[in-house]
Every structure is written in structure tokens, then in C-alpha cells.
C-alpha positions as CSV (number, residue, x, y, z in Angstrom):
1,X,-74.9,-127.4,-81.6
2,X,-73.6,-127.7,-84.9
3,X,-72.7,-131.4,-84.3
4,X,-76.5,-131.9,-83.7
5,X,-77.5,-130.0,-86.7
6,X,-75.4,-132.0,-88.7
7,X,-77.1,-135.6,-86.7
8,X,-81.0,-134.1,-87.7
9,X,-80.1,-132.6,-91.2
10,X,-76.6,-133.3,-92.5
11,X,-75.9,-136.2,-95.6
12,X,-75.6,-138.9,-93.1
13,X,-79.0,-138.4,-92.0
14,X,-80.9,-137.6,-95.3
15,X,-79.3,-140.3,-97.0
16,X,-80.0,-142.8,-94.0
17,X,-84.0,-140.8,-94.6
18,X,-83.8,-142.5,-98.1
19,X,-82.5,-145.8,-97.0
20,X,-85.8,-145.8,-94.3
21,X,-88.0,-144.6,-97.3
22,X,-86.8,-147.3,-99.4
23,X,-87.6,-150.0,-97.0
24,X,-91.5,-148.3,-97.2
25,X,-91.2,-148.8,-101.1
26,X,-90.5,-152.3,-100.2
27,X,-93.2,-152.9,-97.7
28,X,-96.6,-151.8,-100.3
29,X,-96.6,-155.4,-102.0
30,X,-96.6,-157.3,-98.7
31,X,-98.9,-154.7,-97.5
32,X,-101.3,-154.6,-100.1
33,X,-101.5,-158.5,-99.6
34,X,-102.8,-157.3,-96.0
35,X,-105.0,-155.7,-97.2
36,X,-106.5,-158.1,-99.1
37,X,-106.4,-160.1,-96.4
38,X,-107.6,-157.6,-93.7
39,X,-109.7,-155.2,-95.4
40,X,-113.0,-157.6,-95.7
41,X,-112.5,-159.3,-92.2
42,X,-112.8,-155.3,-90.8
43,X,-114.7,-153.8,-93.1
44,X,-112.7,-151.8,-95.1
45,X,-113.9,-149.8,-97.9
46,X,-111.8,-150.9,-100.8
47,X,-107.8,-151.2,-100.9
48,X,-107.3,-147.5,-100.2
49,X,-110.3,-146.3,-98.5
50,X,-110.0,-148.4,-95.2
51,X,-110.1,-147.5,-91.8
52,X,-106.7,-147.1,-89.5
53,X,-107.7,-150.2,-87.8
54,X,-107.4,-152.3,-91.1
55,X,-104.4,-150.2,-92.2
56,X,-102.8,-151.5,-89.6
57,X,-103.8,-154.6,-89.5
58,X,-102.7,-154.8,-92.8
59,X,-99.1,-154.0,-91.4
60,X,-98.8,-156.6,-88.8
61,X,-99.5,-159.0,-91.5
62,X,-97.2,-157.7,-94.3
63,X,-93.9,-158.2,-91.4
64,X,-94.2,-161.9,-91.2
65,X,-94.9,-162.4,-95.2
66,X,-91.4,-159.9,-95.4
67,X,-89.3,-161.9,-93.0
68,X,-90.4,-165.2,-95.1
69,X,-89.2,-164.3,-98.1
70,X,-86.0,-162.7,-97.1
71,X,-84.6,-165.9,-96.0
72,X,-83.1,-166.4,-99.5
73,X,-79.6,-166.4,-100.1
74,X,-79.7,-163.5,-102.0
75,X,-81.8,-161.2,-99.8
76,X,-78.3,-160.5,-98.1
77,X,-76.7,-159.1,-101.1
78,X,-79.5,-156.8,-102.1
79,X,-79.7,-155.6,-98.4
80,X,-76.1,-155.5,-98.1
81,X,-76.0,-153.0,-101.2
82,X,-78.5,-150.4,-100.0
83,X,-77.2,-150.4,-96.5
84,X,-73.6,-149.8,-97.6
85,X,-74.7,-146.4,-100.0
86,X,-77.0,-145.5,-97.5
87,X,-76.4,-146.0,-93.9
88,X,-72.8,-144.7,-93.6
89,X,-71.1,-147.4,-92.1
90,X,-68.0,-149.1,-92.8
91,X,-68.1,-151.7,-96.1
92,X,-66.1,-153.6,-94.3
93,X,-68.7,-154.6,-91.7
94,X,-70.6,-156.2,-93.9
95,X,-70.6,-159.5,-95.6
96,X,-70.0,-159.5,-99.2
97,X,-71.7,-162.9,-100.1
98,X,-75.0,-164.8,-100.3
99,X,-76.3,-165.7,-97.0
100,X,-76.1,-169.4,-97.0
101,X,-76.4,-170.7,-93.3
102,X,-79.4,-171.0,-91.4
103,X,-78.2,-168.3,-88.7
104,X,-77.5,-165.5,-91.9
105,X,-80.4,-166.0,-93.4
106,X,-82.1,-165.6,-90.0
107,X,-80.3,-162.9,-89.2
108,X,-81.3,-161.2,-93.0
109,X,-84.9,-162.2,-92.6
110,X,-84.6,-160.1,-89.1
111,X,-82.8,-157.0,-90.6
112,X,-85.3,-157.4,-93.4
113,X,-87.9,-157.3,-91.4
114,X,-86.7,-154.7,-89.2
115,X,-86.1,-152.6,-92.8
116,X,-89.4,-152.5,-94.5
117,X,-91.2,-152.3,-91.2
118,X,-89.6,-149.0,-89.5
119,X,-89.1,-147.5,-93.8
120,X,-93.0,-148.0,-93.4
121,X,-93.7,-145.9,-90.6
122,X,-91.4,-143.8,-91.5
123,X,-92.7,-143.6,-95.4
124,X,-96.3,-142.8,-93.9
125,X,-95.3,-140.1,-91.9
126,X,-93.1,-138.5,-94.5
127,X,-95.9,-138.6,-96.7
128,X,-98.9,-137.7,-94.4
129,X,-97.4,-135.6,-91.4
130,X,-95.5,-132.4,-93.6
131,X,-99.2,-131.2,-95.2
132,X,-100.4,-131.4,-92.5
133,X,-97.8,-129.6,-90.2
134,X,-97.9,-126.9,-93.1
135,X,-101.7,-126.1,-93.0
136,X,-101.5,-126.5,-89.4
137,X,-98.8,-123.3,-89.8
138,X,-100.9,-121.6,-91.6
139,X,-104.2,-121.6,-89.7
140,X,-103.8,-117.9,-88.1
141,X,-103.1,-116.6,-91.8
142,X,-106.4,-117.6,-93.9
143,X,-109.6,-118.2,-92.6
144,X,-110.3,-120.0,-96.0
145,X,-107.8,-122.3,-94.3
146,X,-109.5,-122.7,-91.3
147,X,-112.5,-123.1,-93.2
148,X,-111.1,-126.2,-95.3
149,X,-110.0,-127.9,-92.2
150,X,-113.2,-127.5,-90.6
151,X,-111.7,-126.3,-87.6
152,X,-113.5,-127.1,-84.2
153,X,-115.1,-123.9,-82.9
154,X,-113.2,-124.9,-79.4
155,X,-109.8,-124.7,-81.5
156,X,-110.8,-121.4,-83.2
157,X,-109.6,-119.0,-80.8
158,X,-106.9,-116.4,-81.0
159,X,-104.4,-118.2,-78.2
160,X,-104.7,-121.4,-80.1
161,X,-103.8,-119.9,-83.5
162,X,-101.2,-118.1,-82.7
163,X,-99.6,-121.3,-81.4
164,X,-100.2,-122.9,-84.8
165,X,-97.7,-122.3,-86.5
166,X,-95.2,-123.3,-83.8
167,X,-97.1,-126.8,-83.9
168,X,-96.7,-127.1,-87.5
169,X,-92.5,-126.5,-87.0
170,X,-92.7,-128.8,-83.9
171,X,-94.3,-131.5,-85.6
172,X,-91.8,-131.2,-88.7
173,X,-88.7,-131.4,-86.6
174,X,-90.5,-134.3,-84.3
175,X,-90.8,-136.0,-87.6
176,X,-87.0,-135.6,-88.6
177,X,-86.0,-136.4,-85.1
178,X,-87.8,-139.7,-85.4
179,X,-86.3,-140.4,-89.0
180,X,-82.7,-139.7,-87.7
181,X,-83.4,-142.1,-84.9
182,X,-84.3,-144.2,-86.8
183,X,-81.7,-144.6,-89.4
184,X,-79.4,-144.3,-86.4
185,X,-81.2,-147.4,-84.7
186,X,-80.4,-149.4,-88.1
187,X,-77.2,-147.8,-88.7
188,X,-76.2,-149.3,-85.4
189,X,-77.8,-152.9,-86.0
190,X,-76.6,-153.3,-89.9
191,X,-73.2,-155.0,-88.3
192,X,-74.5,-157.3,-86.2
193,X,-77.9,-158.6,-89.1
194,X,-75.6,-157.9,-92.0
195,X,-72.2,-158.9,-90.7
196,X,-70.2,-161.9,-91.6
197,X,-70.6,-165.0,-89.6
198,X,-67.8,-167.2,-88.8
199,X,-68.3,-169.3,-91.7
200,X,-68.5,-166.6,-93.8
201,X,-64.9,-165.3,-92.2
202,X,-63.5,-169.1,-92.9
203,X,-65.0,-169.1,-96.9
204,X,-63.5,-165.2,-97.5
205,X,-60.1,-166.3,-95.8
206,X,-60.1,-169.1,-98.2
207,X,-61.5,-167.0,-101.1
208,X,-58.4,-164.6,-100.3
209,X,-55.7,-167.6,-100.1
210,X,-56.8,-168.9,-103.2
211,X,-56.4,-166.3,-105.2
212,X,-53.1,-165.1,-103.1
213,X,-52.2,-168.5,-104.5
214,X,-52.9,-168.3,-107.6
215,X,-51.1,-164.6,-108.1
216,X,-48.0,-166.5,-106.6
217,X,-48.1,-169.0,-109.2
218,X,-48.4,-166.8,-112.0
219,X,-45.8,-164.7,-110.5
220,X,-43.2,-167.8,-110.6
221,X,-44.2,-168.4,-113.9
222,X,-43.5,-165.1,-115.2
223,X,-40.1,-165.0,-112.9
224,X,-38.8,-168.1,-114.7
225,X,-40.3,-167.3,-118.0
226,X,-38.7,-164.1,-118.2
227,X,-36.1,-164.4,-116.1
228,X,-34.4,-167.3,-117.6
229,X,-34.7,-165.8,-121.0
230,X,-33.0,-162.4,-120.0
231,X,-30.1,-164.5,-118.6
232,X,-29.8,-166.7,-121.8
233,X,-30.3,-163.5,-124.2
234,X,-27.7,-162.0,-122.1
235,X,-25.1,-164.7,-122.2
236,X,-25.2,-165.0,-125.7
237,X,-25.2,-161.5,-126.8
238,X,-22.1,-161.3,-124.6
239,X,-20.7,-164.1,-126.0
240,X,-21.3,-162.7,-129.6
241,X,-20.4,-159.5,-129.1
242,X,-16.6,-160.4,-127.6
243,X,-16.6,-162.2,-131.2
244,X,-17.9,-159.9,-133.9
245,X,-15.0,-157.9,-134.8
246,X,-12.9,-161.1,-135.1
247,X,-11.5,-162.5,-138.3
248,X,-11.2,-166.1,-136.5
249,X,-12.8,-169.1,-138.5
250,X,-15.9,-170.1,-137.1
251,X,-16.5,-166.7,-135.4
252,X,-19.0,-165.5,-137.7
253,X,-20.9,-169.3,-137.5
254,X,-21.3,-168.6,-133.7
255,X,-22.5,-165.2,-133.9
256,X,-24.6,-166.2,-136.2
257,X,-25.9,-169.0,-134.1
258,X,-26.2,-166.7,-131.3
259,X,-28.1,-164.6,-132.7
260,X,-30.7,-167.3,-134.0
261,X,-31.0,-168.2,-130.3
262,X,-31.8,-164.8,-129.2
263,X,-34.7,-164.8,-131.6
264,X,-36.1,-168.2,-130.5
265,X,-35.7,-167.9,-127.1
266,X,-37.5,-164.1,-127.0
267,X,-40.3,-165.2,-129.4
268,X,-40.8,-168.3,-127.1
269,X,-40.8,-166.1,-123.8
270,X,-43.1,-163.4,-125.6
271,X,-45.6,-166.3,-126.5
272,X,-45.4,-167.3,-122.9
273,X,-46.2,-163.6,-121.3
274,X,-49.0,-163.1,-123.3
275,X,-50.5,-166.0,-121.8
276,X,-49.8,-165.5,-118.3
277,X,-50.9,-161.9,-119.1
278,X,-54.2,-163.1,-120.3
279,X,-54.7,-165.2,-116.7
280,X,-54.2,-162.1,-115.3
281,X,-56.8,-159.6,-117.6
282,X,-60.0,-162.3,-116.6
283,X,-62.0,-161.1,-114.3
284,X,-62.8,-164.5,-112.7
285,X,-60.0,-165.7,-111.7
286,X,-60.3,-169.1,-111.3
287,X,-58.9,-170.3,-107.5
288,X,-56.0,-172.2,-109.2
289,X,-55.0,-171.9,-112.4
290,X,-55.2,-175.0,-114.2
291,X,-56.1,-173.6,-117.3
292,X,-52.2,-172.0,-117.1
293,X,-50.4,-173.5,-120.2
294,X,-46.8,-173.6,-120.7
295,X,-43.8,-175.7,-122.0
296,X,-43.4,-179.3,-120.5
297,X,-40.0,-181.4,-120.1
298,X,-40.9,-182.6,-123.6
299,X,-39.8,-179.0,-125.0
300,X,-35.9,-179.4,-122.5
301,X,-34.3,-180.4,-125.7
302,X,-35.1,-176.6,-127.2
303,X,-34.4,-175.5,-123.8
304,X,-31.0,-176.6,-123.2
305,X,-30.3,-175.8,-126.9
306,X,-30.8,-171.8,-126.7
307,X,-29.3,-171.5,-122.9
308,X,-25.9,-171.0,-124.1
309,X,-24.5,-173.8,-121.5
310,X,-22.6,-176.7,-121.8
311,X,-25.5,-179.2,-120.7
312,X,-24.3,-182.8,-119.8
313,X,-28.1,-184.0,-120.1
314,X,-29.4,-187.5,-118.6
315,X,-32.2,-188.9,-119.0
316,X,-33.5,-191.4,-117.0
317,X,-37.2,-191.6,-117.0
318,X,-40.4,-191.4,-120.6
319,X,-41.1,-187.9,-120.2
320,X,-44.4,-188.0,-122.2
321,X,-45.5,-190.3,-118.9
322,X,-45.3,-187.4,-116.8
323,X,-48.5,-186.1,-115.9
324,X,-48.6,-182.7,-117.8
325,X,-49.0,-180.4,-114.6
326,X,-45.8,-182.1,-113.1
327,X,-44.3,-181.8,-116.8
328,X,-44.5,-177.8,-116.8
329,X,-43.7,-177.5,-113.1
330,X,-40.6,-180.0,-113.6
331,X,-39.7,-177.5,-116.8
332,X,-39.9,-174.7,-114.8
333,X,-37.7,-176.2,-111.8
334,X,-35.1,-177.5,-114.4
335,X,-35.4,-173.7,-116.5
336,X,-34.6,-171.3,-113.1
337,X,-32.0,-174.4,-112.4
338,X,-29.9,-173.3,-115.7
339,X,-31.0,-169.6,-115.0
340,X,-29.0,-169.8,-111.6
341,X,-26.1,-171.4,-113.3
342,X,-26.0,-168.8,-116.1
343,X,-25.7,-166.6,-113.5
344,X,-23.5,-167.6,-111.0
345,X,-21.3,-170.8,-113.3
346,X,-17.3,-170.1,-113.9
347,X,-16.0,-169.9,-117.2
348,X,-13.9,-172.2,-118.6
349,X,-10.6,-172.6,-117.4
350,X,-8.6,-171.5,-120.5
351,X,-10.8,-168.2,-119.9
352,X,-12.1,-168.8,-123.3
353,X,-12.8,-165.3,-124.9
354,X,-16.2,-167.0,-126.1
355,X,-17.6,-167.0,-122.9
356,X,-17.9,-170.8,-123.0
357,X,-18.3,-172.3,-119.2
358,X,-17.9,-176.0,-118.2
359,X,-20.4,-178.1,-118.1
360,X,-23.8,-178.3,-116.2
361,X,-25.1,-181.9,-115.6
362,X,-28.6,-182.0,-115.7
363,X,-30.1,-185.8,-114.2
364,X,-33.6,-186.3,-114.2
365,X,-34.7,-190.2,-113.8
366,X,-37.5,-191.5,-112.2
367,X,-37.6,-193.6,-109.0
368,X,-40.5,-195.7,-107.9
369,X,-43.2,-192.6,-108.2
370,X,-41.0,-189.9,-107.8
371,X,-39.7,-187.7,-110.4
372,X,-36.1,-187.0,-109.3
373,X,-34.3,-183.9,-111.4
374,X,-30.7,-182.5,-110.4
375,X,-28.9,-179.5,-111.9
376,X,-25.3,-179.4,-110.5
377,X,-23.4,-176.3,-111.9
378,X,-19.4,-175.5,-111.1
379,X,-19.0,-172.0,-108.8
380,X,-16.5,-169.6,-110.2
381,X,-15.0,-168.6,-106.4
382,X,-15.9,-169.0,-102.9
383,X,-17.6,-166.3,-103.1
384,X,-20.5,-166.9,-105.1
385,X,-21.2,-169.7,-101.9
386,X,-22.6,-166.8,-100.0
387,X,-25.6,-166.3,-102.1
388,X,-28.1,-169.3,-101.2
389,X,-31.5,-168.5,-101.4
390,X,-30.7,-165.1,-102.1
391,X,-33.0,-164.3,-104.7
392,X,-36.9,-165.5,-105.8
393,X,-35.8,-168.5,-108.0
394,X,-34.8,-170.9,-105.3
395,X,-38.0,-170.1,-103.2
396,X,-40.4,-170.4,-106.5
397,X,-38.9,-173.7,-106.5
398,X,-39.2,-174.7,-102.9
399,X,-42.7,-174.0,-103.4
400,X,-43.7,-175.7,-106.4
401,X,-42.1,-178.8,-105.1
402,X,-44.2,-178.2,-102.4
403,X,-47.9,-177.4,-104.1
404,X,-46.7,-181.0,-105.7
405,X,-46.1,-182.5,-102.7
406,X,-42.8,-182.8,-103.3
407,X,-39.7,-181.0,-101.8
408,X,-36.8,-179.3,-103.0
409,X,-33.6,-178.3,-102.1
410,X,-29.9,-176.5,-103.3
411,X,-26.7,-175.4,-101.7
412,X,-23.1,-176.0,-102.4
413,X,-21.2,-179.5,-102.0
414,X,-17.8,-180.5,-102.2
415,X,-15.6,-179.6,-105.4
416,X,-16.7,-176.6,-105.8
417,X,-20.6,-176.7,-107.3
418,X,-24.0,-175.7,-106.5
419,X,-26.5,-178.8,-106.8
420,X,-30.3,-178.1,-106.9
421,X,-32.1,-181.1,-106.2
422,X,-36.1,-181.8,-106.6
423,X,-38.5,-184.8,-105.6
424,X,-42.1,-184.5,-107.3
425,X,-44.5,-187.4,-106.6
426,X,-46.2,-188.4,-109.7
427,X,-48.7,-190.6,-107.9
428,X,-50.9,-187.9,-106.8
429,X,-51.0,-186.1,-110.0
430,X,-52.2,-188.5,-112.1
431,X,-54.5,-186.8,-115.3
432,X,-53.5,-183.7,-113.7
433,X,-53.9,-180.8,-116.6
């Protein structure tokens, strides 16, 4: 019982009662075009004053002018909106863009339709049917009622009005049984009118990958900003803090160095955040980032300067040539490279108390169109072998390669080094920003 209370009067079903009387409010300018239409061909006495047969009339014509001009994209969007605050159905049955295919905007046209013309029925009666249930109720009560009315000397007899005023209840609750039907009935066809279509499934799954893509690709960025820069400022706070308290020539020189790398390599990274950072705060996102600016292989001299390493750097190939999109990605591939080797490179083998490790060789040349860059760094143990692919850097870098087209790979070889080891095509990416 109280489930069927809540179907005829609960929020569901007064809410779904305003969605229906919304579609009425949407109906008067087609109708009042039937009107126009109508009214002389039946006689009607003005606009308003016409008889149900032109009222009517009216209404058949005002449904087809409706369902032509909700075939426009955007008819979906404003119907999609009202349907998902009013009808109480899951937001996620419904498409959340423009309809654009013939079959949507069919399908919008019929829900459309379908809208305006049952809200209209249901408008009228809302509007006509409750005064008169009410002075129906309270014929028995007044005979200045019964008066007003006019009521027919047949109907003025005592059975009749004391039936009354159940009439007037009955047709009340006849009228809020038909608007919970109703808003059921559209309730129940809002999925299949105002759903997605395949196509529209195939443009939000590539709406969704684009962005998923371009979150991963400011993610890497912001992995081998940042983590590169922790590592370096790291290494060389280490380095100068075994060395402060020492009285050693040259000591205070390095400290003093390694400080002044700290402070450009932390500005530099902070410069870089805030840009990423500012990707992220737009509210379009764009589907790739493009716009995304960064340091490019022309800036690896400043790189491999504040890293702290021992960098055996050759350079085989006129890096201002490099497109600029394959430039930053290259810089990136290059920066995580000396990142890993910070990490996981052996000290010297004196065991110098500076902290200063043997050499990384770092190879980039160009052959044919392919941009080839190698980073081989020494292992400190056997140990360290066990950690391939173990963290993020390696896979960021697997897939830039491969947004580039390109591959990469890393992994120990013989004598005891990691090499890392990227191809990027520069034919495709020509004037690529």
C-alpha cells in the first residue's frame, strides 16, 4: 500500500508531474500556430474562444511542427537536461552530446514529440479537471453552487448529490493516476529516445582515451620533472654535506657549487610544475596537449651540468633540427635516463668520500630518420640487476617512444651496466610543436 502511495504521490511522481507539465509549456507556440491555422477553417471564435473540435485540431497540427524542429542537434541536450532532473532515471542512460546522426535526431524528434504532446494533455487537465472536481464536491453543500453550475433538474436530486463529492475525489485521483502513468510511460522510454547510439558510444570512448591520454602525459611529465630533480638535489646535498665540516682545499668550492646547482635545478623544476599545473587547472582540456611546453635537447648542456654525474656526452646529430615535440620527448627520455643512474650508479671505486661515481656515457647521433639516444650507467652490485622496470620511469619511457612511433628499451648487459636505449622517428614529426 505504501509502495503505491509513494508511485501516485511521492517525489518521483510530482517531479515526473512537472517534467509532463513542462512539455505543455512547450507545446502553446506550436499550438497557437494551429490555431491559426485551424481556428478559421472550423469556425472558431478567436484564438481562445474556439470550439473543442478546433482545439484539437489545433493539437494534431502542433505534433508534426514539434517533431520538425526537434531534429536539431541540440534538441537532445535540452531534452536530455530536463529528463535527467525530472524523470528519475539513471544519468548514465542518457547521451551526454548533441544528437548528430540521422537515427538520434530521429529518435529526439520522436521523444520530443512524444514530450510536448502527452505534457499537453496532461497540462489541460491539470488546469481544467481540479475546479471542476472541486465544485463538483461541493454541489450537496451550497445551492448557490448548484445554482452557478446550472445544474440539470435530472441531476438535482438528493442520491445524485450525495454522490458528488465522491466524484469530485474520484476524478482528482483519476487525474493523478493518469499523470503518474504517464511520467512512468516516459520514464520508461527516455533510454531508449534519449540514449546513446553506437556512434555516440565509439566518440565518448574516444572522448575518454583522449583525455586518459593526455592525463598520462602530463603525469610523465611531472614524473620526470620532479623526479629527476629530487634525485639530483639529493645527490648533491649528500655530496656537500659529507664535505662541509672539512678543512680540505677545494671543499668549500664544491659545496659552494653544489649548492648553486640545487638552486638552479629547483627554480628550473618549479618553472616547469607551474606549467604542467596550469594544463591541468583549464577546463577544456585539449585531447593532446600540444600546447605542453618544456625544455628540449638544446637545454642537455644545463642538464648534465646540475645532475651531479660524471656525463661522458656524445653528440652525434644538430639538435636544433629536431623537430621540437621529439626535442622535449627526447629530453625527457635522456632526463629519467640520468634519474635512473643517480639512483642505482656505483660510486667510484676509491669510494670517494665526495660521492663522485664513474662515468655515465650518454650517445645520442642520428641515423638515417631516426633519432638514436643511449644512456649506459655502471651497477654498483648484482643486486641492483633485479630491479628492471620496477618503477614508472622506464614505462613513461616505453611509451613516449611509443606515441612517437618509436620504441624503447633498457636492461643490464655485460660488464656490469644498465643501458637504456631509444629509437624516435623524426620523419613523422616534422613541424610537430
Amino acid at each position: 500500500m505504501r509502495r503505491r502511495f509513494a508511485a501516485l504521490f511521492g517525489a518521483r511522481a510530482r517531479r515526473r508531474w512537472v517534467h509532463l507539465i513542462l512539455g505543455g509549456a512547450l507545446l502553446m507556440p506550436y499550438w497557437l500556430l494551429g490555431m491559426v491555422a485551424m481556428g478559421p477553417l472550423l469556425g472558431a471564435e478567436g484564438i481562445f474562444g474556439g470550439s473543442y473540435a478546433a482545439q484539437f485540431g489545433a493539437y494534431a497540427v502542433a505534433l508534426p511542427l514539434a517533431a520538425a524542429t526537434a531534429v536539431f542537434p541540440l534538441t537532445r541536450l535540452m531534452s536530455v537536461a530536463a529528463a535527467k532532473a525530472l524523470c528519475g532515471v539513471a544519468p548514465e542512460l542518457f547521451a551526454d552530446a548533441p544528437a548528430v546522426s540521422r537515427g538520434a535526431r530521429l529518435r529526439t524528434a520522436g521523444w520530443f514529440t512524444l514530450h510536448v504532446g502527452v505534457g499537453g494533455l496532461i497540462s489541460g487537465a491539470s488546469l481544467a479537471l481540479p475546479p471542476f472536481a472541486v465544485t463538483t464536491a461541493l454541489l450537496p453543500l451550497s445551492a448557490g453552487v448548484r445554482e452557478w453550475v446550472r445544474l440539470p433538474a435530472a441531476l438535482d436530486r438528493p442520491w445524485v448529490l450525495a454522490l458528488a463529492p465522491f466524484a469530485g475525489a474520484a476524478m482528482l485521483l483519476a487525474l493523478v493516476g493518469c499523470a503518474a502513468a504517464a511520467g512512468a510511460l516516459l520514464a520508461w522510454l527516455a533510454p531508449a529516445l534519449l540514449g546513446p547510439t553506437p556512434a555516440d558510444r565509439v566518440a565518448a570512448a574516444e572522448r575518454r582515451a583522449a583525455e586518459l591520454a593526455a592525463r598520462n602525459r602530463l603525469a610523465r611529465e611531472l614524473h620526470d620533472s620532479v623526479g629527476h630533480a629530487l634525485s639530483a638535489v639529493t645527490l648533491q646535498a649528500g655530496a656537500a654535506l659529507r664535505v662541509l665540516d672539512s678543512d680540505a682545499p677545494g671543499h668549500r668550492a664544491f659545496v659552494r657549487e653544489a649548492l648553486a646547482a640545487i638552486e638552479q635545478t629547483t627554480r628550473r623544476t618549479v618553472g616547469e610544475l607551474d606549467g604542467v599545473l596550469g594544463l591541468l587547472r583549464q577546463e577544456d582540456e585539449p585531447d593532446e596537449p600540444h600546447g605542453l611546453t618544456g625544455p628540449t635537447l638544446e637545454s642537455l648542456e644545463l642538464l648534465i651540468g646540475n645532475c651531479g654525474l660524471t656525463v661522458a656526452y656524445r653528440l652525434g646529430a644538430d639538435l636544433a633540427r629536431v623537430p621540437e615535440r621529439i626535442s622535449r620527448d627526447a629530453y625527457r627520455i635522456v632526463q629519467e635516463g640520468l634519474s635512473n643512474a643517480q639512483r642505482y650508479g656505483g660510486t667510484d671505486a676509491a669510494g670517494s668520500p665526495h660521492g663522485v661515481r664513474r662515468p655515465v656515457s650518454l650517445h645520442i647521433a642520428r641515423e638515417d630518420d631516426i633519432l638514436l639516444i643511449t644512456v649506459e650507467n655502471p651497477l654498483p652490485d648484482r643486486r641492483a640487476v633485479v630491479r628492471p622496470g620496477g618503477g614508472r620511469g622506464l614505462r613513461g619511457i616505453a611509451e613516449r617512444a611509443a606515441l612517437l612511433g618509436g620504441h624503447a628499451e633498457a636492461g643490464p648487459v655485460d660488464g656490469g651496466a644498465w643501458l637504456l636505449t631509444a629509437r624516435l622517428p623524426l620523419a613523422g614529426a616534422r613541424g610537430a610543436r
